[in-house]
FIMAR-236236 format. One record per residue: z, y, x of N, C-alpha, C in turn. Coordinates in steps of 0.05 Angstrom, whole numbers, padded with zeros to 5 digits, always signed. Each point is the difference from the previous one (the first is absolute). Example, Ala and Ser with C-alpha at 12.3 -4.5 7.8 and 13.67 -1.06 7.14 Angstrom:
2
+00156-00114+00264+00000+00024-00018+00000+00024+00018;-00014+00021-00007+00001+00024+00016+00014+00022-00015;
//
This chain:
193
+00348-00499+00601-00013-00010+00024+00022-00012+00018;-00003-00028+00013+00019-00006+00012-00001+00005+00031;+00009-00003+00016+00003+00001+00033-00025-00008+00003;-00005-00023+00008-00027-00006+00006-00022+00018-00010;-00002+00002-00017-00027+00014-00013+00000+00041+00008;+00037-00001+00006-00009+00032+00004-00010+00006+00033;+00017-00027+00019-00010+00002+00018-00027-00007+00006;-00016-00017-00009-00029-00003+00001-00019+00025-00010;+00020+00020-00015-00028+00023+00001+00008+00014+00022;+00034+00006+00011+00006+00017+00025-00029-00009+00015;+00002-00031+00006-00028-00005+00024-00022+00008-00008;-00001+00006-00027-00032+00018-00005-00008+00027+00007;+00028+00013+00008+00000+00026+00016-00020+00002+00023;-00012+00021+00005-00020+00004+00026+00018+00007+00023;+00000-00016+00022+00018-00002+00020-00014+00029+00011;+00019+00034-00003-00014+00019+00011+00017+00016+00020;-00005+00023+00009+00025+00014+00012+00004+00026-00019;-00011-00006-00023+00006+00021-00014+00033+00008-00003;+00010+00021+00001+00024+00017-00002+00008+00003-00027;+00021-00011-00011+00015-00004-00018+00022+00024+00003;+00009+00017-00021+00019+00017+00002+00021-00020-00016;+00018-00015+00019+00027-00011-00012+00023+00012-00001;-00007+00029-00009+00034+00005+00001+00012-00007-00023;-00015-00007-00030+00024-00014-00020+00004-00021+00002;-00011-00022+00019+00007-00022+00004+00027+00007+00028;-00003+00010+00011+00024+00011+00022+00021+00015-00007;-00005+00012-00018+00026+00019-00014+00008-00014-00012;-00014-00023-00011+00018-00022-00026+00019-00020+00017;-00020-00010+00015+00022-00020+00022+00024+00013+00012;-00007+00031+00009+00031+00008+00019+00016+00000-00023;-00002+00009-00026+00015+00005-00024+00011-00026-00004;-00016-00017-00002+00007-00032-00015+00018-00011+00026;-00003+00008+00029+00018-00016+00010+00023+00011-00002;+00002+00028+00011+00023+00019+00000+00022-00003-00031;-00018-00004-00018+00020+00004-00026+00016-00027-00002;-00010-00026+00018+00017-00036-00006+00006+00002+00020;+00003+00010+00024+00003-00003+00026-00012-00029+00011;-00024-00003-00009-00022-00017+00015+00001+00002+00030;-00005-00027+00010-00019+00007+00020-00022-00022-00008;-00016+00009+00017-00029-00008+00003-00014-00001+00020;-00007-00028+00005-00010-00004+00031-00036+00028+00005;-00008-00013+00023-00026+00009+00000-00024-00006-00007;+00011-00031+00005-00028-00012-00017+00007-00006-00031;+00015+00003-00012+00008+00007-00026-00014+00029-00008;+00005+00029+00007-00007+00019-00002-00029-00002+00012;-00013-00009+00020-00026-00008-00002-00016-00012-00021;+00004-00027-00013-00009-00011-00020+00002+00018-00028;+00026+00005-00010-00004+00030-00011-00020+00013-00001;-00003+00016+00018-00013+00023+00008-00036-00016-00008;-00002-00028+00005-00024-00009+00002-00008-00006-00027;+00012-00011-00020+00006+00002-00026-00006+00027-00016;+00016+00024-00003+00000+00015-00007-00035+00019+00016;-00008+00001+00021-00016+00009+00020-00028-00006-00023;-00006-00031+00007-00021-00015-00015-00003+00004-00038;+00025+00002+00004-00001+00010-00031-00021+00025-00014;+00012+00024+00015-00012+00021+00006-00025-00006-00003;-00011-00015+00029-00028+00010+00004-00012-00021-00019;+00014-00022-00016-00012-00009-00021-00017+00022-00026;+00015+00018+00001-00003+00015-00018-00008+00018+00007;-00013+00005+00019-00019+00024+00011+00005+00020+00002;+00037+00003+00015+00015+00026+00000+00002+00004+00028;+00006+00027+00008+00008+00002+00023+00027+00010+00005;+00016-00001-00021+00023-00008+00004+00018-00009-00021;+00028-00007+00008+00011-00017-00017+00013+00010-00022;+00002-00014-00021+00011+00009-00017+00022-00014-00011;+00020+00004-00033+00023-00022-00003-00005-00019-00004;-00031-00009-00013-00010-00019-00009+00000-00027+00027;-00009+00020+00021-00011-00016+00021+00022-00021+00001;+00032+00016-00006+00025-00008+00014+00004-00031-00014;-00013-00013-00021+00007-00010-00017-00009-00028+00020;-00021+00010+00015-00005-00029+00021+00017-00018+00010;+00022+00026+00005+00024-00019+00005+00008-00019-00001;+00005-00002-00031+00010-00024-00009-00017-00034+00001;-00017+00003+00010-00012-00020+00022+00002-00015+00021;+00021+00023+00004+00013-00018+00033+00025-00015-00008;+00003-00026+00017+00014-00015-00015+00034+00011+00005;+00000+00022+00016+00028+00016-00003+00009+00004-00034;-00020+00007-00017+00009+00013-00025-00007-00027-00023;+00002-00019+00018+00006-00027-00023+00030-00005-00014;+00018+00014+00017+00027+00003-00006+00005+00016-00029;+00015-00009-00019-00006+00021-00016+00021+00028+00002;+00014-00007+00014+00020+00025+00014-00013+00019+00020;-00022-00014+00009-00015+00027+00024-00021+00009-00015;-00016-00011-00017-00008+00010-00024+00009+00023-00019;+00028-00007-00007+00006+00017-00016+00014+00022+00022;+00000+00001+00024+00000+00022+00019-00026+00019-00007;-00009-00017+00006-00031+00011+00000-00008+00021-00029;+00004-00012-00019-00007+00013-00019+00024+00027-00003;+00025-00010+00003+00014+00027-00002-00016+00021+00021;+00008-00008+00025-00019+00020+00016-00022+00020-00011;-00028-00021-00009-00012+00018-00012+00011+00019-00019;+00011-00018-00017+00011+00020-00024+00013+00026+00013;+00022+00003+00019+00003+00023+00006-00013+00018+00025;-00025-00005+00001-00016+00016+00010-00029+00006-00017;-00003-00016-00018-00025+00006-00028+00009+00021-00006;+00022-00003-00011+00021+00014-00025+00015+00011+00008;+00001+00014+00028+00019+00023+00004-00004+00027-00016;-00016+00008-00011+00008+00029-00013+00014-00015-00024;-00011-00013-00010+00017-00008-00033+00035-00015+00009;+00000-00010+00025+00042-00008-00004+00005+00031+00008;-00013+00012+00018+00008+00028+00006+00016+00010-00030;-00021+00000-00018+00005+00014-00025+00019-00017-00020;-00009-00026-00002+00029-00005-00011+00020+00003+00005;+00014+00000+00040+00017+00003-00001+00019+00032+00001;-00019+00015-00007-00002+00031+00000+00010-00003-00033;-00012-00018-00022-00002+00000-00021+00039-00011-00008;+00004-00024+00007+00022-00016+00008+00020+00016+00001;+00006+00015+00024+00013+00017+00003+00010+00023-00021;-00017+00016-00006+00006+00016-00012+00004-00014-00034;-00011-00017-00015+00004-00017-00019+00037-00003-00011;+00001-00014+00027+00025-00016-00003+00023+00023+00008;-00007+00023+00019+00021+00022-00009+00002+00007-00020;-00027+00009-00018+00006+00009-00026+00013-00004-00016;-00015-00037+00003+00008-00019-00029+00043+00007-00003;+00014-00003+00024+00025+00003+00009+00010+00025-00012;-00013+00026+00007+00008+00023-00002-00014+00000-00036;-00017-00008-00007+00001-00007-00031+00023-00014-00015;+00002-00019+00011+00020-00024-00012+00030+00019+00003;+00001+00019+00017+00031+00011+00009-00005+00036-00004;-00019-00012-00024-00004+00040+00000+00009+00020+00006;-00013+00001+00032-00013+00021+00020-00015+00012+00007;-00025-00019-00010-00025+00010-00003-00004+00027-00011;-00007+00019+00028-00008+00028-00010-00034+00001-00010;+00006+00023-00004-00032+00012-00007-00016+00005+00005;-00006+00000+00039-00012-00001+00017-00008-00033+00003;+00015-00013-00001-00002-00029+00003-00022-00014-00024;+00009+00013-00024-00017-00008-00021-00022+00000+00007;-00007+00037+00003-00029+00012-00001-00013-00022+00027;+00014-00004+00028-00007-00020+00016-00013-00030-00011;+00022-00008-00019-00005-00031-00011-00030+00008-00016;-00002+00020-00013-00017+00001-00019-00029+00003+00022;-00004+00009+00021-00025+00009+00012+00009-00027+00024;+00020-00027+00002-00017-00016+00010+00000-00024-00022;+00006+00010-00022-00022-00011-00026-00022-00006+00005;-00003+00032-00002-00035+00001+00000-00021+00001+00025;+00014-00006+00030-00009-00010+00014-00005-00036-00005;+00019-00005-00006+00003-00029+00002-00021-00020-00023;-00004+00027-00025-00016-00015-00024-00023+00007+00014;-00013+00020+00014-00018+00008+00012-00016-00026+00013;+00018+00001+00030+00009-00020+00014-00018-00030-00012;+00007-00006-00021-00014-00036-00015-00014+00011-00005;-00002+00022-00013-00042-00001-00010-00015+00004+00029;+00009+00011+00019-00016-00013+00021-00003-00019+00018;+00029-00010-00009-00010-00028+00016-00008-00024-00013;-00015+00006-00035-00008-00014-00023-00024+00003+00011;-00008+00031+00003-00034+00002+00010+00000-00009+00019;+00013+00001+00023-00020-00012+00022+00004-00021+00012;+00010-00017-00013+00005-00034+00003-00028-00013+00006;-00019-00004-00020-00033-00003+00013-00013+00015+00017;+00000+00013-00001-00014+00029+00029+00012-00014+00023;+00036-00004+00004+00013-00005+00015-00014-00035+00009;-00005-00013-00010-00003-00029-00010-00024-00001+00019;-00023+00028-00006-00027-00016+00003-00004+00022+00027;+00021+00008+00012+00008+00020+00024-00011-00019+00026;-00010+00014+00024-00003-00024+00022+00032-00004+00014;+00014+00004-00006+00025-00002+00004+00012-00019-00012;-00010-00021-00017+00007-00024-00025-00029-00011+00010;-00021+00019-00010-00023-00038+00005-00010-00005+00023;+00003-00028-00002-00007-00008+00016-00007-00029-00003;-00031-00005+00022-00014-00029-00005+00009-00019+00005;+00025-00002+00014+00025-00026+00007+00024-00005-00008;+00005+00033-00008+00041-00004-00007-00003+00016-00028;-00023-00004-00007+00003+00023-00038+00016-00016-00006;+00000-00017-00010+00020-00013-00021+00036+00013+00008;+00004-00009+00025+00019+00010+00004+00018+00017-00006;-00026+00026+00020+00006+00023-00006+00009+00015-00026;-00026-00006-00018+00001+00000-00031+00032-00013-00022;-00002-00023+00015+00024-00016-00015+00027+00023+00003;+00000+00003+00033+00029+00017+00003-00004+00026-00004;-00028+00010-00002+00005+00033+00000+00017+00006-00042;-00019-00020-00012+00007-00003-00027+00034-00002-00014;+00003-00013+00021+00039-00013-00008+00004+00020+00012;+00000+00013+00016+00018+00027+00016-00007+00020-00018;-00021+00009-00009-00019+00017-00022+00033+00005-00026;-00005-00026-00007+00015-00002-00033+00027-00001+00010;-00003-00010+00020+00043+00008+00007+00006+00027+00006;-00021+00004+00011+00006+00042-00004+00002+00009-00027;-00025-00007-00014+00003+00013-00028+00017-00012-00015;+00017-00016+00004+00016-00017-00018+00033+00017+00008;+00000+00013+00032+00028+00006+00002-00003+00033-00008;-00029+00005+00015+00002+00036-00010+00012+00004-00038;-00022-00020-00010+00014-00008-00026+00028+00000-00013;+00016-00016+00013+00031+00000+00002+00013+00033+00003;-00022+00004+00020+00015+00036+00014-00007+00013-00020;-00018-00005-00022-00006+00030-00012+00020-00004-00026;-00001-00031-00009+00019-00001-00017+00033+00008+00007;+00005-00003+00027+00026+00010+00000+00003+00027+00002;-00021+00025+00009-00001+00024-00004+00000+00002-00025;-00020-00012-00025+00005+00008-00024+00031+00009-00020;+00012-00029+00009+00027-00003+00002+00020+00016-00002;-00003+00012+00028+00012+00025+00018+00006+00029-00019;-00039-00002-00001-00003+00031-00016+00008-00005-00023;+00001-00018-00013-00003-00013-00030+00020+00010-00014;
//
């Protein structure tokens, strides 16, 4: 859908005083400015807000969700493909905060091993360790194998203006998880191996 056409359904919105709960559209903006050191006028953060707002009540929510956030890229701020690709990191590390949590939990302990493997030090506490976040980590992809569609068809992904979007990026973020947890289990195998 291009500009024009997403803004012609915003005007199909019922002009109401209905109460919108925006705090993921507000927690995303203080995040998204705070993390580039943005600023952002008011009528910038207004139009925003009107974007993402309309979105919502397109979809018959009463409040916002990540999907909503995807309105964004509508305003001709995110024609840039550098404030864009702000944008999408942003989301990414606020979608996907438990999973870098865990890679980099994963990361860490990995690459001491792999070292204290390679320079055999690796004790036996360490092993029995590598071996049980093995089996967290194989764990780990079979659930985030299952709930890729659940996740997909979540009101937190659809949506009647930004699905594609949403869908497109929740998918590439999806398989780059399972593609690095992947890497992690093979290098625990390694380890214990």
């Amino acid at each position: 859908m291009n500009k024009k056409e997403f803004i012609e359904k915003l005007e199909e919105v019922e002009k109401d005083d209905l109460n919108i709960n925006d705090k993921v559209f507000r927690d995303f903006i203080k995040f998204f400015v705070n993390s580039y050191n943005l600023t952002i006028d008011k009528e910038t953060f207004s139009h925003w807000n009107y974007l993402v707002i309309n979105t919502t009540k397109y979809n018959k929510r009463a409040f916002t969700t990540q999907s909503d956030l995807w309105a964004l890229v509508y305003d001709d701020y995110f024609d840039k493909n550098e404030n864009l690709d702000l944008f999408k990191n942003a989301l990414h590390n606020t979608m996907f905060k438990e999973q870098i949590k865990y890679l980099n939990q994963n990361v860490k302990f990995k690459d001491d091993y792999a070292t204290k493997k390679d320079n055999k030090t690796l004790s036996q506490i360490e092993i029995r360790h590598t071996k049980k976040l093995l089996e967290w980590t194989v764990n780990y992809i079979e659930e985030l194998k299952k709930a890729k569609q659940s996740a997909i068809q979540s009101n937190q992904i659809d949506n009647l203006l930004t699905k594609d979007f949403s869908i497109e990026f929740f998918i590439e973020k999806h398989d780059y998880f399972l593609k690095v947890f992947n890497w992690h289990k093979m290098g625990f195998e390694i380890i214990i191996g």
